[in-house]
C-alpha positions as CSV (number, residue, x, y, z in Angstrom):
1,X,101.0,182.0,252.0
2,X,101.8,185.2,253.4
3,X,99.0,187.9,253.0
4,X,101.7,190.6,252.4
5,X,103.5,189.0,249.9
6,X,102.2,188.5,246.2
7,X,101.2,185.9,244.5
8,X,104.2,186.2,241.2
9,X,106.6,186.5,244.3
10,X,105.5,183.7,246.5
11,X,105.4,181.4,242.7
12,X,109.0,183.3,242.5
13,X,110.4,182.0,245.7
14,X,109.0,178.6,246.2
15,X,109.9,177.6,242.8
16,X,113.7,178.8,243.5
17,X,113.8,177.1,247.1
18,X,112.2,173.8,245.2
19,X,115.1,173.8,242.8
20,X,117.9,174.7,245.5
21,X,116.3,171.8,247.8
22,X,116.0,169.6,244.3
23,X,120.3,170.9,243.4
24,X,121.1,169.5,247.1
25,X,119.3,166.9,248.2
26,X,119.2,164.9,244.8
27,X,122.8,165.5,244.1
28,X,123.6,164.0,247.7
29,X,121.5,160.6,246.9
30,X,123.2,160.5,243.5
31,X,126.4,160.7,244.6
32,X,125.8,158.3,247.4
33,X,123.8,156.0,244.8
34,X,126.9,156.0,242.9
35,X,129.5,155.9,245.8
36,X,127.6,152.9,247.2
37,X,127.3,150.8,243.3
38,X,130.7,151.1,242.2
39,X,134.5,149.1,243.0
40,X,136.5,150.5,246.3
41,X,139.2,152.6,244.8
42,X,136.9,154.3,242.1
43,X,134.2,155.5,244.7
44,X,134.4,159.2,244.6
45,X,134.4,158.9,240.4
46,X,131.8,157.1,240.2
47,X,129.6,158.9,242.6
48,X,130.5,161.8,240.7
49,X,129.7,160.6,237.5
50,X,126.4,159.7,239.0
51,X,125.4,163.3,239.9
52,X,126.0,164.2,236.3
53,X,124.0,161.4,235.0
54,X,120.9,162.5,236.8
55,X,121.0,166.4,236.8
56,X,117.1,166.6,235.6
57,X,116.3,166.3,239.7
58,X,116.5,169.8,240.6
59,X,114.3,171.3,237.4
60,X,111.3,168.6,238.5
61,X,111.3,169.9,241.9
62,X,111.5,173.3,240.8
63,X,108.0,172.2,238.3
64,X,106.7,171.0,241.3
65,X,107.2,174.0,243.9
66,X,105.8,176.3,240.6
67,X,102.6,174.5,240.4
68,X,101.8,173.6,244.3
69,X,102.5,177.2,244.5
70,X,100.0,178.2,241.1
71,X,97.2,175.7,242.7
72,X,97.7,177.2,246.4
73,X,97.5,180.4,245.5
74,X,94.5,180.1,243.1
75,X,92.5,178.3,246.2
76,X,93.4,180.8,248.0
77,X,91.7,183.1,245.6
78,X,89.0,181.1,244.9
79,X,87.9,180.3,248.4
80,X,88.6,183.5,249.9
81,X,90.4,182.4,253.2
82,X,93.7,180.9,253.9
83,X,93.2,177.8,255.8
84,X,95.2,174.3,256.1
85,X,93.2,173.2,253.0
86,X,95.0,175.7,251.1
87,X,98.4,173.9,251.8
88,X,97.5,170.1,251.6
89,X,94.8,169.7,248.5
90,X,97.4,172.3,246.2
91,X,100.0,169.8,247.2
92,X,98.2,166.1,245.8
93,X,97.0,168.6,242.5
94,X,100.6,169.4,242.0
95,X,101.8,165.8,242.5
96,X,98.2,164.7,239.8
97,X,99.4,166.8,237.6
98,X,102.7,166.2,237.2
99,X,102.4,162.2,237.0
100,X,99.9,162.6,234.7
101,X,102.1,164.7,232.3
102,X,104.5,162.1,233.1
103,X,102.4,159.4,231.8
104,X,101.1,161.3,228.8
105,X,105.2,161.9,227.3
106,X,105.2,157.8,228.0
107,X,102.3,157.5,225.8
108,X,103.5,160.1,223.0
109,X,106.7,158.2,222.6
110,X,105.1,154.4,222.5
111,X,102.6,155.8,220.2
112,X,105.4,157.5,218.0
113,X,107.3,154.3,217.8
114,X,104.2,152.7,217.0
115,X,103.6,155.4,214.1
116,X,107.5,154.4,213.2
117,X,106.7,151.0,212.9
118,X,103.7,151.0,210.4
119,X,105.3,153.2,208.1
């Protein structure tokens, strides 16, 4: 992280380029995904309906940058020096957190349907 650059505008930019990066690149395998799984003359249809299917890409990539960034940036201030550390440990957090959010929704929504089911 630059040193001459705060911390709300680092969280600022990295979550923006995550979710630019997330826009792209997932709306480029989406559309290729669907291009590649449909019949020859409906191709470009398809592969566009794909890209609207799966639009949730680019807001998880932008959670992603906004908490590597949170995490790197609260090492940084915890540890006191900016070293590679900084940039590789923030990184696996961000990716902890996130699946572990992931599987808690999975649980809420078995255990809902469970609480469905007994009532």
């Amino acid at each position: 992280m630059a040193c001459d650059k705060p911390w709300f505008d680092h969280l600022v930019d990295r979550t923006g380029d995550c979710f630019c990066w997330g826009l792209v690149l997932g709306s480029a395998y989406d559309m290729l995904k669907g291009m590649r799984n449909s019949l020859k003359g409906e191709r470009l249809i398809w592969g566009s309906q794909a890209v609207r299917m799966s639009a949730t890409g680019a807001s998880c990539c932008a959670a992603y940058g906004g908490l590597s960034s949170v995490f790197k940036s609260s090492m940084i201030y915890v540890r006191q020096k900016d070293d590679p550390w900084n940039s590789i440990l923030p990184e696996a957090a961000a990716s902890g957190f996130l699946k572990i959010a992931k599987a808690l929704a999975r649980l809420h929504a078995r255990l809902s349907f469970l609480a469905w089911e007994w009532h």
